[in-house]
C-alpha positions as CSV (number, residue, x, y, z in Angstrom):
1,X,8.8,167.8,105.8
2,X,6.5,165.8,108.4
3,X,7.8,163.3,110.1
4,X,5.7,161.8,113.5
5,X,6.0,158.9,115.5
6,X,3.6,157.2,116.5
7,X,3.6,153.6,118.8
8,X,2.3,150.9,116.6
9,X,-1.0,148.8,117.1
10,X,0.4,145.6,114.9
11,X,3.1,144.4,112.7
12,X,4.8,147.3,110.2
13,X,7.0,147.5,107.5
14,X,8.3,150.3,106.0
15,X,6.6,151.6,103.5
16,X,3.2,150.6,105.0
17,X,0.7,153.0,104.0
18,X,-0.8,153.5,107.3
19,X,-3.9,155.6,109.8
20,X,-4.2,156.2,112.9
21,X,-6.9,154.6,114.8
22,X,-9.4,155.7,117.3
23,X,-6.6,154.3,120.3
24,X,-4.2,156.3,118.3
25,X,-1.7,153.4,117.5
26,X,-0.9,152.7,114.1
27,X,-2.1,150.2,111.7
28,X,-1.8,149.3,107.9
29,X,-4.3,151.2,105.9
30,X,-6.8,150.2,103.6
31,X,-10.1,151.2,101.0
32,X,-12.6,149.4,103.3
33,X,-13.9,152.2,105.2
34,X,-13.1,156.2,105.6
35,X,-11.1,155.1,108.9
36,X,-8.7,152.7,107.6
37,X,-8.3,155.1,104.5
38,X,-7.6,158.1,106.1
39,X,-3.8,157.8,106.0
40,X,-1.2,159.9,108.2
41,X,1.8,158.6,106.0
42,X,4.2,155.8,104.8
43,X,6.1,154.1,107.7
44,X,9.9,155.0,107.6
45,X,10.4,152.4,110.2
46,X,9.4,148.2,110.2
47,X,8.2,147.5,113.8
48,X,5.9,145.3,116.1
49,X,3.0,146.2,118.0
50,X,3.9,148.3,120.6
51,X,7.3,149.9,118.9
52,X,7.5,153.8,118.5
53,X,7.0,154.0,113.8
54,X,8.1,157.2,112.4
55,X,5.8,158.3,109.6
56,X,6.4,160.3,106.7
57,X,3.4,162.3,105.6
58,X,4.1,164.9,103.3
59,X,7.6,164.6,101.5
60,X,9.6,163.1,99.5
61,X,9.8,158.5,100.8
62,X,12.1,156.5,98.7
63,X,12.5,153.1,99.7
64,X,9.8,151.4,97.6
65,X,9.8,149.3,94.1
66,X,8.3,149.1,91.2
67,X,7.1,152.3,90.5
68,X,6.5,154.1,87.3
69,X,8.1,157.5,87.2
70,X,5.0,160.4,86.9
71,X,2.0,158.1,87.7
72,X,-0.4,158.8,90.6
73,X,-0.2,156.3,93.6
74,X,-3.1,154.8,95.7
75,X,-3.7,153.0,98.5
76,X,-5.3,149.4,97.9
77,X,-8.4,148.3,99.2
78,X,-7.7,144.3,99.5
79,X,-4.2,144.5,100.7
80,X,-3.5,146.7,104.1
81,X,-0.8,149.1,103.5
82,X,0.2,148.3,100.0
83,X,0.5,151.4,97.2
84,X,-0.4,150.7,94.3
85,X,-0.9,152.3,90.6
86,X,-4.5,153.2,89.7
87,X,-5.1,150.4,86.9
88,X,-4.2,147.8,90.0
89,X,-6.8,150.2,92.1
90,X,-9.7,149.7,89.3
91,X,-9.0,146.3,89.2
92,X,-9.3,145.6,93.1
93,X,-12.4,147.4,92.7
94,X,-13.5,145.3,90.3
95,X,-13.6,142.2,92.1
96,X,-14.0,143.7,95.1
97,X,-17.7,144.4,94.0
98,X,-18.5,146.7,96.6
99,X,-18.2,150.5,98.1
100,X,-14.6,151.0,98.7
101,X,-12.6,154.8,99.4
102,X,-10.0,156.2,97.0
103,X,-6.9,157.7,98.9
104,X,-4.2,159.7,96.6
105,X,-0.7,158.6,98.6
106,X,1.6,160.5,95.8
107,X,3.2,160.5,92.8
108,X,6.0,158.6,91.9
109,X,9.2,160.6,90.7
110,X,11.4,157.6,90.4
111,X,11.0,153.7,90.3
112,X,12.0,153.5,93.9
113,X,11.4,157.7,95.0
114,X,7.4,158.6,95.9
115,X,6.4,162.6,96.3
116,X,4.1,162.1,99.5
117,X,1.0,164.1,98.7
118,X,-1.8,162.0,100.8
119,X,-5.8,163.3,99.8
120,X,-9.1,162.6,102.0
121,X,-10.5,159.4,101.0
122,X,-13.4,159.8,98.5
123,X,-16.0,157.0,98.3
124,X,-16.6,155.2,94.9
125,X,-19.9,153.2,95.0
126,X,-20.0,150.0,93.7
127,X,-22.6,149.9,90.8
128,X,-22.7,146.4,89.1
């Protein structure tokens, strides 16, 4: 199990899906660019900027909602730090009309329980 700690750069909430930037503080993640969507973990810990986060980045994070036992996990392009199920990923896309990166966060195990297995962000081109 990794856990880090890292100071934060903004606002966090647990559960944040988040990357560390190039002043290595923390901030919520997102599709937009390989940067922002190369995540080091989920946040364990809800802080402001300039609070120490601990980060969870390879095991097992259970504090979340909604999740559908067995299905892969994602991070969203349009909202920073949110997880969300692939359909809700193709649909972002969608109306996102543009490039955008794919980052695998997990898999859930339970409604609440996700198995932290974070990939390298992989660009999808937009083709209309």
């Amino acid at each position: 199990m990794a856990i880090a700690s890292f100071q934060a750069g903004e606002s966090l909430s647990a559960g944040d899906a988040v990357y560390v930037a190039s002043d290595n503080l923390l901030y919520k993640a997102s599709g937009l660019n390989t940067t922002q969507a190369s995540v080091a973990g989920l946040a364990i810990d809800s802080g402001s900027a300039g609070d120490l986060i601990r980060i969870n980045a390879d095991s097992l994070y259970d504090g979340l909602s909604g999740l559908t036992p067995g299905e892969l996990q994602f991070l969203s392009i349009t909202t920073s730090g949110a997880v969300v199920d692939y359909p809700t990923w193709a649909s972002e896309f969608s109306s996102f009309a543009a490039d955008a990166y794919l980052t695998k966060i997990g898999r859930a195990t339970t409604s609440t329980d996700l198995e932290v297995n974070i990939s390298t962000p992989t660009l999808v081109v937009y083709t209309p």
